[in-house]
RODREN-596544 format. One record per residue: residue number from 0; residue in three letters; x, y, z of N, C-alpha, C in turn. Coordinates in steps of 0.05 Angstrom, whole numbers, plus 5000, padded with zeros to 4 digits. Layout:
BEGIN
<kolti: NUM; martor: ALA; n.c1: X; n.c2: Y; n.c3: Z; ca.c1: X; ca.c2: Y; ca.c3: Z; c.c1: X; c.c2: Y; c.c3: Z>
...
//
This chain:
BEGIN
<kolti: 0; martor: UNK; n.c1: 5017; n.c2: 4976; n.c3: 5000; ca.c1: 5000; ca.c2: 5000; ca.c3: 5000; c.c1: 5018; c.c2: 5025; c.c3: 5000>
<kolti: 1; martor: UNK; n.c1: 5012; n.c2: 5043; n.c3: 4983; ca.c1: 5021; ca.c2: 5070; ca.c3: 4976; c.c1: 5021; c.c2: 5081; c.c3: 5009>
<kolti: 2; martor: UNK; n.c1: 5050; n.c2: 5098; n.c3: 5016; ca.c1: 5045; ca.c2: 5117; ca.c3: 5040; c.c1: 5048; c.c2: 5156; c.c3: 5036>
<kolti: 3; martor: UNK; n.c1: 5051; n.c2: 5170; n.c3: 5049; ca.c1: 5044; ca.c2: 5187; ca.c3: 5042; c.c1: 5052; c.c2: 5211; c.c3: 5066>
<kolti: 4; martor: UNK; n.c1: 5065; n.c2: 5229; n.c3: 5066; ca.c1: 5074; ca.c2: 5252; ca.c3: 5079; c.c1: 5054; c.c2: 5265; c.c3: 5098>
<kolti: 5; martor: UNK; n.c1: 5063; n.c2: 5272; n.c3: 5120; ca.c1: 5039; ca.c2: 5283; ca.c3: 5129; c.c1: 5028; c.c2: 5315; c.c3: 5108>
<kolti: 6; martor: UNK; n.c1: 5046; n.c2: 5325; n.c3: 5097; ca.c1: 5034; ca.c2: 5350; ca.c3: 5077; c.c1: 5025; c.c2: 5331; c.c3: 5058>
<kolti: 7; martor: UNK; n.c1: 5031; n.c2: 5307; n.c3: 5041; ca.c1: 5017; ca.c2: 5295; ca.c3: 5018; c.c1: 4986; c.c2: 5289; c.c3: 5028>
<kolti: 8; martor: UNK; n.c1: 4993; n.c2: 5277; n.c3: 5059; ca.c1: 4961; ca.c2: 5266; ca.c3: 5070; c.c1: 4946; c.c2: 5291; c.c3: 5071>
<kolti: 9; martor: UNK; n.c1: 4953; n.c2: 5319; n.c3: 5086; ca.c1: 4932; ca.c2: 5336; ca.c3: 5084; c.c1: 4920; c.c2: 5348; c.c3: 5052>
<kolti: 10; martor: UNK; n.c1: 4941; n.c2: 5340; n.c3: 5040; ca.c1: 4926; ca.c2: 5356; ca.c3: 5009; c.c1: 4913; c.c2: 5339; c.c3: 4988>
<kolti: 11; martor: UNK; n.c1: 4919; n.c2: 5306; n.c3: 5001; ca.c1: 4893; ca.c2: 5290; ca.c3: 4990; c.c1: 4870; c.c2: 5287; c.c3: 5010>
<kolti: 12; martor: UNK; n.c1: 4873; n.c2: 5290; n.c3: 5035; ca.c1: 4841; ca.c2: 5294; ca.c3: 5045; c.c1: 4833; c.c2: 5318; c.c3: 5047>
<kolti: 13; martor: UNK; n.c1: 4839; n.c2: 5342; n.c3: 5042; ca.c1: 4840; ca.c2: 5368; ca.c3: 5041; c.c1: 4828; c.c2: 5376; c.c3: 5065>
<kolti: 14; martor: UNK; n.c1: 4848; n.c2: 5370; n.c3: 5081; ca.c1: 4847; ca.c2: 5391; ca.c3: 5111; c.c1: 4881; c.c2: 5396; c.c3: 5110>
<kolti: 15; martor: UNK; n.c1: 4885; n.c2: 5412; n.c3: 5130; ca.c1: 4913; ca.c2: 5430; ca.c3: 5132; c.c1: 4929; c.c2: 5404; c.c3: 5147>
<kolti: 16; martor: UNK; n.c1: 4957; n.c2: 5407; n.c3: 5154; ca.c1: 4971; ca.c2: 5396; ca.c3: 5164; c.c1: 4967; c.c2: 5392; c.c3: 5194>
<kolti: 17; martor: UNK; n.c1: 4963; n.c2: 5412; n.c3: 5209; ca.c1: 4951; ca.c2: 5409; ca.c3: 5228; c.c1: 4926; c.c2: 5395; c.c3: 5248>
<kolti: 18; martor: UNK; n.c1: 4911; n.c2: 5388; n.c3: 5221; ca.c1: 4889; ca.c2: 5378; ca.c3: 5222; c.c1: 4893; c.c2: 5352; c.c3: 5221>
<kolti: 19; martor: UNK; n.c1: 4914; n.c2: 5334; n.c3: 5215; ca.c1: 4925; ca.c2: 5310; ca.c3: 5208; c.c1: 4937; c.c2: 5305; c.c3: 5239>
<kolti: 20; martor: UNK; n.c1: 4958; n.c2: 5321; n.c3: 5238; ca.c1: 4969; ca.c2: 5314; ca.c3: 5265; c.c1: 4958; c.c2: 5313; c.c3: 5282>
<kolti: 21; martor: UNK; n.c1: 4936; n.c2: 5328; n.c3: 5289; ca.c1: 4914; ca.c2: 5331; ca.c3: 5304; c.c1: 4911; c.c2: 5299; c.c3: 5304>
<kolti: 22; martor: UNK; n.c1: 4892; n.c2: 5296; n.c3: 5289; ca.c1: 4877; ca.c2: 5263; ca.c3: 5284; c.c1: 4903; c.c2: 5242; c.c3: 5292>
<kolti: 23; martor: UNK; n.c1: 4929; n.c2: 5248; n.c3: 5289; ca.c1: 4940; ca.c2: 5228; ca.c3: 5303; c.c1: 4953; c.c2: 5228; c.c3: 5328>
<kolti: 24; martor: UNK; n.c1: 4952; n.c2: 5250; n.c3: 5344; ca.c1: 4951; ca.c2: 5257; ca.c3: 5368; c.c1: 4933; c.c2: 5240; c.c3: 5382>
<kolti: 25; martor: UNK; n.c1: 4906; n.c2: 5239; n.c3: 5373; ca.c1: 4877; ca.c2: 5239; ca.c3: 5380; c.c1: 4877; c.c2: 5217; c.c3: 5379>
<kolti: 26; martor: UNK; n.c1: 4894; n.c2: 5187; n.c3: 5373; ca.c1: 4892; ca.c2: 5165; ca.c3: 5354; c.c1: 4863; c.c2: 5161; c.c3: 5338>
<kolti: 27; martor: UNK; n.c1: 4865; n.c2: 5177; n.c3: 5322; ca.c1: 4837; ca.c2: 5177; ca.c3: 5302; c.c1: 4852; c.c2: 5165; c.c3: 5274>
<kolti: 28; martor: UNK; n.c1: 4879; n.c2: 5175; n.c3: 5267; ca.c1: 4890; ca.c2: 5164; ca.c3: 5242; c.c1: 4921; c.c2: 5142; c.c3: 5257>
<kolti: 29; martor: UNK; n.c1: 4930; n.c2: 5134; n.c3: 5240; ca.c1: 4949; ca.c2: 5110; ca.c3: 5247; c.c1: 4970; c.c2: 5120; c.c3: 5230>
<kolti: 30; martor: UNK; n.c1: 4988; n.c2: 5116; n.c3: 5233; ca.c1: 5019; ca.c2: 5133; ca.c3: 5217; c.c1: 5037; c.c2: 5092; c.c3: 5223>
<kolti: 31; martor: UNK; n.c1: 5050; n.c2: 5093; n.c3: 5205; ca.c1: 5071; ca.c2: 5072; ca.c3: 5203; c.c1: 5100; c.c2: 5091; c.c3: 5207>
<kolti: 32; martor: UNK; n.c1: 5126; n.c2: 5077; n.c3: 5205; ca.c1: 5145; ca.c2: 5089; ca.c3: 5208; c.c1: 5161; c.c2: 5070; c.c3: 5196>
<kolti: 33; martor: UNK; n.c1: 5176; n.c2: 5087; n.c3: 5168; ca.c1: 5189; ca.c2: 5080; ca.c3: 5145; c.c1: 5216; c.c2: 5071; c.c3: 5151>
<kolti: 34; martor: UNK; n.c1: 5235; n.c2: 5069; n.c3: 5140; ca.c1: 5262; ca.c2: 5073; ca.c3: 5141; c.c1: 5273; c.c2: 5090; c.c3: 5154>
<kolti: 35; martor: UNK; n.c1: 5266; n.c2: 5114; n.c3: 5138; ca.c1: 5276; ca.c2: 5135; ca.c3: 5144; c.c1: 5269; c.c2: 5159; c.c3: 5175>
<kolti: 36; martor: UNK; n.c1: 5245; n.c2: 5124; n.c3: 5185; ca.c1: 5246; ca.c2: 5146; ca.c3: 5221; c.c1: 5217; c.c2: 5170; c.c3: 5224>
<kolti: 37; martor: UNK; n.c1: 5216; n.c2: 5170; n.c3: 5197; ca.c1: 5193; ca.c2: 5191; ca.c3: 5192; c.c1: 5164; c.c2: 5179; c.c3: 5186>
<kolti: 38; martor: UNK; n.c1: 5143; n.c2: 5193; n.c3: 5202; ca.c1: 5115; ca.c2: 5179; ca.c3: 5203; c.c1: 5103; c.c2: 5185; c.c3: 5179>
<kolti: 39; martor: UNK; n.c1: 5084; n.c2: 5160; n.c3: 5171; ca.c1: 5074; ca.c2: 5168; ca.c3: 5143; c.c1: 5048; c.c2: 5147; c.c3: 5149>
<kolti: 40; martor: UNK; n.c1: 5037; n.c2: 5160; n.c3: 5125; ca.c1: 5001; ca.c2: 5150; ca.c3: 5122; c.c1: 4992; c.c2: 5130; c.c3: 5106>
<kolti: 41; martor: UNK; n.c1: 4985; n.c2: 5111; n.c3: 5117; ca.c1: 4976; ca.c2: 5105; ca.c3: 5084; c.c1: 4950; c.c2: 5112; c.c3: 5070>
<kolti: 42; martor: UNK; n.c1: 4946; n.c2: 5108; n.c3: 5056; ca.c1: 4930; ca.c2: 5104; ca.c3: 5026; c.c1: 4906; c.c2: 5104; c.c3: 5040>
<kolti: 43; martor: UNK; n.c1: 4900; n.c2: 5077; n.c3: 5048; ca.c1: 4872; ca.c2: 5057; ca.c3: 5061; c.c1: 4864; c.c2: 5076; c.c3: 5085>
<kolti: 44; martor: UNK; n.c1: 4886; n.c2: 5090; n.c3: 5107; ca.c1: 4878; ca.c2: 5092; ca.c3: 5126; c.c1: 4865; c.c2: 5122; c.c3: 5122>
<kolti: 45; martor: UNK; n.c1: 4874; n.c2: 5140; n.c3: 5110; ca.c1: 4869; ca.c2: 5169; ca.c3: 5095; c.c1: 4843; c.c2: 5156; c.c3: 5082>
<kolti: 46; martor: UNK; n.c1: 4830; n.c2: 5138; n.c3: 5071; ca.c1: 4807; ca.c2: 5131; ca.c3: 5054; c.c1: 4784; c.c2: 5128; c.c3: 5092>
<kolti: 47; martor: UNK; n.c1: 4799; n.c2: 5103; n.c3: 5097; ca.c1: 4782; ca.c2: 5102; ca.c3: 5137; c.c1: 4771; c.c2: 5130; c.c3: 5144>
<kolti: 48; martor: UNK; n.c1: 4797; n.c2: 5145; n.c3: 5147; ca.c1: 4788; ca.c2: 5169; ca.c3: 5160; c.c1: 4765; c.c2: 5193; c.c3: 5147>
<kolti: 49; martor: UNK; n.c1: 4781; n.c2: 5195; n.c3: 5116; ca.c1: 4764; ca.c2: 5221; ca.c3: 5111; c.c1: 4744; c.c2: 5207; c.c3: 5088>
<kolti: 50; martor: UNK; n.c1: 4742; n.c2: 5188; n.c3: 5072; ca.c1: 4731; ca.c2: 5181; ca.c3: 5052; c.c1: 4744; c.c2: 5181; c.c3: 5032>
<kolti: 51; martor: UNK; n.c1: 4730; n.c2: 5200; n.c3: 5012; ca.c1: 4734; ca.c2: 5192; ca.c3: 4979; c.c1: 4768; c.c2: 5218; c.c3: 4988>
<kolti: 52; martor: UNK; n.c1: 4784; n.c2: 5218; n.c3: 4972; ca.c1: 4801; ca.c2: 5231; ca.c3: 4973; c.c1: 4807; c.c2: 5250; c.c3: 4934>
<kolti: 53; martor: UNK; n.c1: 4816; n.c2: 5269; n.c3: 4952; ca.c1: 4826; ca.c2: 5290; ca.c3: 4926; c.c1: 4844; c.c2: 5286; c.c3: 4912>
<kolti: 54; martor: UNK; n.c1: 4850; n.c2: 5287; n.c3: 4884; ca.c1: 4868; ca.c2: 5286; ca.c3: 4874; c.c1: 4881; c.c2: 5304; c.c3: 4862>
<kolti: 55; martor: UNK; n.c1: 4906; n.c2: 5323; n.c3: 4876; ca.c1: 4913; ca.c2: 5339; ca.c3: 4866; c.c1: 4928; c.c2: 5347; c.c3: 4840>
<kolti: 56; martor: UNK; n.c1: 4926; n.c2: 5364; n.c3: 4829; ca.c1: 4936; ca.c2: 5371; ca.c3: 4806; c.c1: 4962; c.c2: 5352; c.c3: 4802>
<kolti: 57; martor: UNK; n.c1: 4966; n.c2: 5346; n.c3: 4775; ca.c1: 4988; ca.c2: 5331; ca.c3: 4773; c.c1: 5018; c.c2: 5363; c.c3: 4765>
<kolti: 58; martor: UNK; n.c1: 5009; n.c2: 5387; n.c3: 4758; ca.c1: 5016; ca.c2: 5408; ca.c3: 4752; c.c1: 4997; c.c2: 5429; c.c3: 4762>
<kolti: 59; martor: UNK; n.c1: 5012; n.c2: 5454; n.c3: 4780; ca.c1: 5005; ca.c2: 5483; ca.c3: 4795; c.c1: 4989; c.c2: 5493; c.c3: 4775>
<kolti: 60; martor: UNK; n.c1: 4969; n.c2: 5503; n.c3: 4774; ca.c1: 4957; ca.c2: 5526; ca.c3: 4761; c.c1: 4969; c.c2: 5542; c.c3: 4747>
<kolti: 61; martor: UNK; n.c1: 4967; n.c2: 5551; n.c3: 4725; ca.c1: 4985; ca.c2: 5576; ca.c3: 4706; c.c1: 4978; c.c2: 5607; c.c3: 4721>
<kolti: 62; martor: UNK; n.c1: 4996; n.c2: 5609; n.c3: 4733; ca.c1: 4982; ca.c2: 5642; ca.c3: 4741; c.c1: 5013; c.c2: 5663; c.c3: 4724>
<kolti: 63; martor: UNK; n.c1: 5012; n.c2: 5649; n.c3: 4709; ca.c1: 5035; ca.c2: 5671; ca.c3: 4688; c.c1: 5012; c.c2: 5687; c.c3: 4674>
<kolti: 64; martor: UNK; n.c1: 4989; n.c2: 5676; n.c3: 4664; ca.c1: 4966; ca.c2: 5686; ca.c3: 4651; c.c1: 4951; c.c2: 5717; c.c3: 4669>
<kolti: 65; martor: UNK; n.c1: 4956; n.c2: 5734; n.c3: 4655; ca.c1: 4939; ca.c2: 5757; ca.c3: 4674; c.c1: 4907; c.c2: 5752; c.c3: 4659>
<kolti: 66; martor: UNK; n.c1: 4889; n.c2: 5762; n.c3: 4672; ca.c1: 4865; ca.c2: 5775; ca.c3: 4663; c.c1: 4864; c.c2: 5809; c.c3: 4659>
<kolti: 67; martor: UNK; n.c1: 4854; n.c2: 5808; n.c3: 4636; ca.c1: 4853; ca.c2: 5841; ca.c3: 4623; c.c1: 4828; c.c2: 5847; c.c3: 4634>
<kolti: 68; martor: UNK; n.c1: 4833; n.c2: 5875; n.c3: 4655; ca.c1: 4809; ca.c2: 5889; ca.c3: 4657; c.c1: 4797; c.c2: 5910; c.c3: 4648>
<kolti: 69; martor: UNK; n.c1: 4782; n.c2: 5900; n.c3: 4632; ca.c1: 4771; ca.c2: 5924; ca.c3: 4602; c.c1: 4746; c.c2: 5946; c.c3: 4624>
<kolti: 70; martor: UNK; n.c1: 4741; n.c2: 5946; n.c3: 4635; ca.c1: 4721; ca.c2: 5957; ca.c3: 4653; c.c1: 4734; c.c2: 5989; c.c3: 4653>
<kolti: 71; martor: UNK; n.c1: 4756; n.c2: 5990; n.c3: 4657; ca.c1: 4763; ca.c2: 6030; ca.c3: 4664; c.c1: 4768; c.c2: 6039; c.c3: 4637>
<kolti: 72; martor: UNK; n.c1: 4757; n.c2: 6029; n.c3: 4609; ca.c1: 4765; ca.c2: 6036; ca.c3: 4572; c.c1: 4739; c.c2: 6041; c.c3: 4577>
//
């Protein structure tokens, strides 16, 4: 099973980071611990907790693009 950062877990259930740690403070979510020492989520248990999950952009938004405001012509 896929695991997942605590910032990856808040921006596929879309609550903040805080809101994660929270839930595992609380033992409401379950974190494993990798190799590397560091707690991580999985997949299934982010599905337990919040449901259907978000999938974020695979690429940021274009904000190089302005909008023209024709309103003061």
């Amino acid at each position: 099973m896929a695991v997942h950062t605590v910032t990856e877990a808040a921006k596929l259930a879309g609550v903040t980071r805080r809101t994660i740690y929270r839930y595992i403070k609380q033992g409401k979510l379950s974190t494993v611990v990798t190799g590397s020492d560091s707690a991580q989520i999985e997949t299934s248990e982010l599905l337990r907790v919040f449901g259907n999950l978000s999938h974020p952009e695979e690429y940021p938004p274009d904000h190089t693009k302005k909008s023209l405001n024709m309103s003061h012509v």
